[in-house]
C-alpha positions in Angstrom: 36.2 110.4 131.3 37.7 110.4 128.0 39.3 106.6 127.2 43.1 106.7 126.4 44.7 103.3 125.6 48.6 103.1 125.6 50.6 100.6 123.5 54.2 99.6 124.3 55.3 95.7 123.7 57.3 94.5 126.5 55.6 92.5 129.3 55.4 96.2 131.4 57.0 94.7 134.6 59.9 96.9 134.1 58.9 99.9 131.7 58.9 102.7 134.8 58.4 105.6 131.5 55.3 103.9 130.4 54.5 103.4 134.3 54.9 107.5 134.9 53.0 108.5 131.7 50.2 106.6 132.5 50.2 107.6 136.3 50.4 111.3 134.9 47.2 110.4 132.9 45.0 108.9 135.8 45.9 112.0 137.8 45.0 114.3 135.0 41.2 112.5 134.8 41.7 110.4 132.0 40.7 106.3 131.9 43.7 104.6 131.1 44.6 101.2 129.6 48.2 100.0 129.6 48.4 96.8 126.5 51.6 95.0 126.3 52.4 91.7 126.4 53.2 88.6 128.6 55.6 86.1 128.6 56.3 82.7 130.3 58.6 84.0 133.0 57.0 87.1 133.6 56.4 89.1 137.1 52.8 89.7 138.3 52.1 93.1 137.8 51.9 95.0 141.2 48.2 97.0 141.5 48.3 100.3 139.4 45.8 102.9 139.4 45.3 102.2 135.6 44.0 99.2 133.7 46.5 97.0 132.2 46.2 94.2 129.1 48.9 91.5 128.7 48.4 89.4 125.7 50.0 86.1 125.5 51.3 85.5 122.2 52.3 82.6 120.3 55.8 83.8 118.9 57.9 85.5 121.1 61.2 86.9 119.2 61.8 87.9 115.2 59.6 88.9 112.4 56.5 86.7 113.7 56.7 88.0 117.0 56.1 91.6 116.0 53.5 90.5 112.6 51.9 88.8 115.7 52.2 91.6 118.0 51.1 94.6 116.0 48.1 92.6 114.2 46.6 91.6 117.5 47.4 95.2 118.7 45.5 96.8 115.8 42.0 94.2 116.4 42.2 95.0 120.2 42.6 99.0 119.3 39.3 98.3 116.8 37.4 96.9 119.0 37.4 99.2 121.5 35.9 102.2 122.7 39.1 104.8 122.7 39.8 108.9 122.2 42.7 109.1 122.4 46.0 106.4 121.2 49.6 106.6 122.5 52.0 104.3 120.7 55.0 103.8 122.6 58.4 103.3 120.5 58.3 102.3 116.4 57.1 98.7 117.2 54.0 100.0 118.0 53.2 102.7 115.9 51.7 101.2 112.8 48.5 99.6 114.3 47.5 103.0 116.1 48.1 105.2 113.1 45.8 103.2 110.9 43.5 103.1 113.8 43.7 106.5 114.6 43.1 107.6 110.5 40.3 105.0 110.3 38.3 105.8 113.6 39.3 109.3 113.3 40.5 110.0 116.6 44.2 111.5 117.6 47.6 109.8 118.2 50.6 110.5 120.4 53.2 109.0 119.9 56.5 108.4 122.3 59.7 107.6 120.8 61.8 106.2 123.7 64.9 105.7 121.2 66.4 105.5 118.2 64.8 102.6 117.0 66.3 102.4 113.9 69.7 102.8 114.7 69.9 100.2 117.5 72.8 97.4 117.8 69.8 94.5 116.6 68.7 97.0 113.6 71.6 98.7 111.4 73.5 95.7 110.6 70.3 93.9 109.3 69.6 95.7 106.2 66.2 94.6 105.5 65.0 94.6 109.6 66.2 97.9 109.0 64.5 99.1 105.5 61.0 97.9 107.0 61.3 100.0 110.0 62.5 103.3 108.3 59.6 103.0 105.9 57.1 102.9 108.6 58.9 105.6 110.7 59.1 107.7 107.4 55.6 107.2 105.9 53.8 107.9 109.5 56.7 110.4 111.3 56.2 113.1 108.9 52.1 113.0 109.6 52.1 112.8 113.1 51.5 116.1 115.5 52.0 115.4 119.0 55.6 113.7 119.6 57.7 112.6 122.7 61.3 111.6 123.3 63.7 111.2 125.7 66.6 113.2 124.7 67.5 116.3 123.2 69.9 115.0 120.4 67.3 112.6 119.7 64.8 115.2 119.2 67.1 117.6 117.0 68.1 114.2 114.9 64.4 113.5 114.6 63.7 117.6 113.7 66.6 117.4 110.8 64.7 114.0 109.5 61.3 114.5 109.4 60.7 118.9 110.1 58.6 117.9 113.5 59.3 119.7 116.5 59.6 116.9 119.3 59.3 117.3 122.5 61.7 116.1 125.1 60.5 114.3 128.4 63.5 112.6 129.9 63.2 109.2 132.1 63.0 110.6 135.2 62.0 108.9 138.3 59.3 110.3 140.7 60.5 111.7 143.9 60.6 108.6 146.2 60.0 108.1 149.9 62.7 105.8 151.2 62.1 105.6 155.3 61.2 102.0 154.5 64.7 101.3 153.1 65.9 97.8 153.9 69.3 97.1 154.7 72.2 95.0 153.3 71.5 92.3 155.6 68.1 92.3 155.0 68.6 92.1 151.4 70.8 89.6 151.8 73.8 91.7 150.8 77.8 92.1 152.1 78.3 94.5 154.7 82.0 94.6 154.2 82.0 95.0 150.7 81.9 97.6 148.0 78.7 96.9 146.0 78.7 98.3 142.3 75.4 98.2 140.1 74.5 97.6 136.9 71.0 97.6 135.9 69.1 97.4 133.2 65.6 95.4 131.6 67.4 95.6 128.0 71.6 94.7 129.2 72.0 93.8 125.7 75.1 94.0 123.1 77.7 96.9 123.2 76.5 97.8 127.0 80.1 97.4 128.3 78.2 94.5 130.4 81.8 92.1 128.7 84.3 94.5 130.1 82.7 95.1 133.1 82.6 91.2 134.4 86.3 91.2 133.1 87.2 94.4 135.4 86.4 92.3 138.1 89.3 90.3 138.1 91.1 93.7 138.9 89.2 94.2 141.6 89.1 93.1 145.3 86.5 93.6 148.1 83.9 94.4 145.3 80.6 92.8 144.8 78.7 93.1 141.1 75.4 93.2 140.9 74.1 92.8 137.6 70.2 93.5 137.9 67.0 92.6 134.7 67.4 91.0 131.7 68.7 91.1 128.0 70.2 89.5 125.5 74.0 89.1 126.6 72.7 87.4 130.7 73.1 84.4 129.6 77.1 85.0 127.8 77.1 87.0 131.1 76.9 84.6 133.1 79.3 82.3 131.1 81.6 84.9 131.0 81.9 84.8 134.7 82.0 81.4 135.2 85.1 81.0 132.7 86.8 83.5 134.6 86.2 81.9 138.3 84.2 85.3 139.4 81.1 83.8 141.0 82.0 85.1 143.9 82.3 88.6 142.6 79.1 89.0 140.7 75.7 88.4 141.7 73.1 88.1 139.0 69.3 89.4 139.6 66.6 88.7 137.6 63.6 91.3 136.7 62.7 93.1 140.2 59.4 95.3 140.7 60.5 98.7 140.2 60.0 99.1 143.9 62.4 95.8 144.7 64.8 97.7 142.7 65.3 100.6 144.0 66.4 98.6 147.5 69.4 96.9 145.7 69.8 100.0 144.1 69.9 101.9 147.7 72.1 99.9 148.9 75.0 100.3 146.5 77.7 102.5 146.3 78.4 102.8 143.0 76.2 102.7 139.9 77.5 102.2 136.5 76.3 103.0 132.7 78.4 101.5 130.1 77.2 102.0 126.7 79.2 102.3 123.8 79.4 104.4 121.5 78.7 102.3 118.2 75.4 103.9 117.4 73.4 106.7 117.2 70.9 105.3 119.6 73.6 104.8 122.2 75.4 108.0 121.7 72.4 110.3 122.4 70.8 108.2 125.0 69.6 109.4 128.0 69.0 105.7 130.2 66.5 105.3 133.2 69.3 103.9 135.5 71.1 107.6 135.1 68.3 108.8 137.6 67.4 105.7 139.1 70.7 105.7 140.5 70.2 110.1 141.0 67.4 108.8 143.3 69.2 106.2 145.2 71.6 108.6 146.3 74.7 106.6 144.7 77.6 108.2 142.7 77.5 107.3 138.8 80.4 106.0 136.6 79.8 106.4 133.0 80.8 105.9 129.7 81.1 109.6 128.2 78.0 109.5 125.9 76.9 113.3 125.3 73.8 113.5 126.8 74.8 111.7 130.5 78.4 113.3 130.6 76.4 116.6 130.4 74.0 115.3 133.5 76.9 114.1 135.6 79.1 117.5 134.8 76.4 119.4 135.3 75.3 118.3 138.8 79.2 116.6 139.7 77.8 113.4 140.8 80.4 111.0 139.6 82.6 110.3 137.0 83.3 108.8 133.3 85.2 106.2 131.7 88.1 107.1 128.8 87.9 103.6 127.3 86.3 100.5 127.8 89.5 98.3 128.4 88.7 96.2 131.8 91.9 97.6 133.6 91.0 101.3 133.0 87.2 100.2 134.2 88.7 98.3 137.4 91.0 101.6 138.1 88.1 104.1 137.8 86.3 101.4 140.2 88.9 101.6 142.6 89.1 105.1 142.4 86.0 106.3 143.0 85.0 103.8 145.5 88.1 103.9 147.8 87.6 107.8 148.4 85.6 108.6 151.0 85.8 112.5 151.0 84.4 112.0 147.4 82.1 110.1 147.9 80.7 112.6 150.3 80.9 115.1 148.4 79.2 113.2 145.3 75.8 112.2 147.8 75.5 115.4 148.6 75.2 116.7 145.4 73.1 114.0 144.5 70.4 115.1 147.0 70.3 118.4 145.1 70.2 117.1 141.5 67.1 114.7 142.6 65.5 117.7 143.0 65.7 119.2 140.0 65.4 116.2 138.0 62.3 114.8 138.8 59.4 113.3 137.3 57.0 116.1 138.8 58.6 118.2 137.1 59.6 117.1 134.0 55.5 115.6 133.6 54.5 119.6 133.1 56.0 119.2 129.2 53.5 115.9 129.0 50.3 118.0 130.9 50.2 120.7 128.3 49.6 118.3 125.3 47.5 116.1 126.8 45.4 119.4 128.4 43.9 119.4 125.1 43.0 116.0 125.2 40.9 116.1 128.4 
């Protein structure tokens, strides 16, 4: 069986892409290896049908934290027996390009964003020169390239003159006849539930305005599932405003755990902004997380998921981010039942079409050559 290690640097609790890929892989006959790291609060990872590698690192945020990461990364990938490397996102990517030019052996690489034009990169002008000048010395040289959206890939095509190929986070068609319900989850029966989730609810999400639509709203429960950078102002925010009876914050679930909140929702919501690149073209994994739940979506009207949600007519967008409008839409979309309806039933048909077996045929005819 030909070896095939996979590099992405979160603690891989949450990461259902990385999760699919590597799934895709096993079943294709490869021997796969999943390295990432782990952290002090981090989940046990549930049994996979690949091996997995968390290294516990001594920094665990800035410029050390990824020197540490990717120099650990690149002994690990030495010492090895591999054929083939697949760096996940820019933070990776150095380590398994010199590894794959000095053991001779190919790279794939995923690009699950717009790394460089991220909130935490573009106003940090030298965060940001380092990255570009790996992206641009190594993007150009590389053969076999993933991402997730197609304004991504044509942004990437205009950069660098590399055809990309477009494998969108998908989820897997899911059995749900051991769905839980809201009492056994702990949840209101009489209430509307609304969901955000998210392992990266960071800044410019719409996560501020959303807690401050909830003072507009009545008979409405927030959940606000994962992690990120803003929980914690989150969580303040709510406080301030006497809304901890409106909002209910979850920590990092299995993706399995998840998908029962998720289930038993009736609204789910995608907020980005759109004050970057990254954000504008994005194509998140809640969009069909949500798809597969069977709930309605409300959305900010980034390009590529007002095009899923026209497309399909399986909820609505946003025309501003100001908490009233947000509250409105809420109200809105929630309070109508004959919607609603209509909306689930559409969604059945649009997790049809957009799921992981199918969009995994685009990863299966690279990797065929691999095998």
């Amino acid at each position: 069986m030909k070896k095939v290690i996979v590099s992405v640097i979160n603690d891989l609790v949450t990461d259902q892409r990385v999760d699919k890929v590597c799934n895709t892989l096993v079943n294709m006959g490869f021997d796969v290896m999943l390295v990432g790291r782990k952290l002090k609060n981090s989940l046990p990872l549930n049994t996979k049908a690949y091996m997995t590698k968390r290294m516990k690192l001594f920094f665990t945020k800035g410029p050390f934290f990824y020197a540490e990461y990717n120099i650990r990364l690149f002994f690990l990938l030495l010492f090895r027996k591999v054929d083939l490397l697949v760096s996940n996102d820019l933070d990776t990517l150095l380590p398994n390009y010199l590894i794959s030019k000095f053991k001779n052996i190919p790279i794939i690489y995923d690009s699950h964003e717009l790394f460089t034009e991220t909130p935490e990169v573009i106003h940090r002008k030298f965060v940001k020169s380092t990255w570009e000048g790996i992206e641009k010395r190594i993007f150009p040289k590389l053969k076999d390239v993933f991402t997730v959206s197609d304004s991504i890939a044509g942004i990437f095509k205009e950069k660098y003159g590399i055809d990309v190929r477009v494998v969108r986070n998908i989820s897997p068609i899911r059995n749900f006849s051991n769905k839980k319900s809201r009492k056994e989850m702990n949840l209101p029966e009489d209430k509307k539930i609304i969901v955000l989730q998210g392992s990266g609810i960071n800044i410019q999400r719409g996560a501020e305005e959303l807690i401050e639509s909830m003072q507009y709203l009545e008979n409405v429960l927030l959940l606000i599932i994962g992690g990120g950078d803003v929980i914690n102002r989150l969580k303040e925010l709510a406080s301030q405003l006497n809304l901890n009876d409106k909002i209910s914050f979850i920590p990092k679930q299995s993706i399995d755990e998840l998908y029962q909140y998720t289930m038993n929702a009736d609204l789910g919501l995608t907020l980005d902004k759109d004050t970057n690149l990254n954000y504008r073209y994005s194509l998140p994994n809640k969009l069909f997380d949500y798809i597969h739940a069977g709930i309605p979506v409300l959305a900010s009207p980034l390009l590529e998921i007002k095009k899923i949600i026209e497309k399909y007519k399986i909820g609505d967008t946003i025309k501003s981010h100001d908490p009233k409008h947000i509250a409105e839409k809420i109200k809105e979309m929630t309070g109508n039942d004959k919607q609603l309806k209509i909306w689930k039933e559409n969604l059945k048909f649009a997790a049809t079409e957009l799921c992981w077996e199918k969009e995994e045929k685009i990863i299966k005819e690279v990797y065929q050559q691999y095998a």
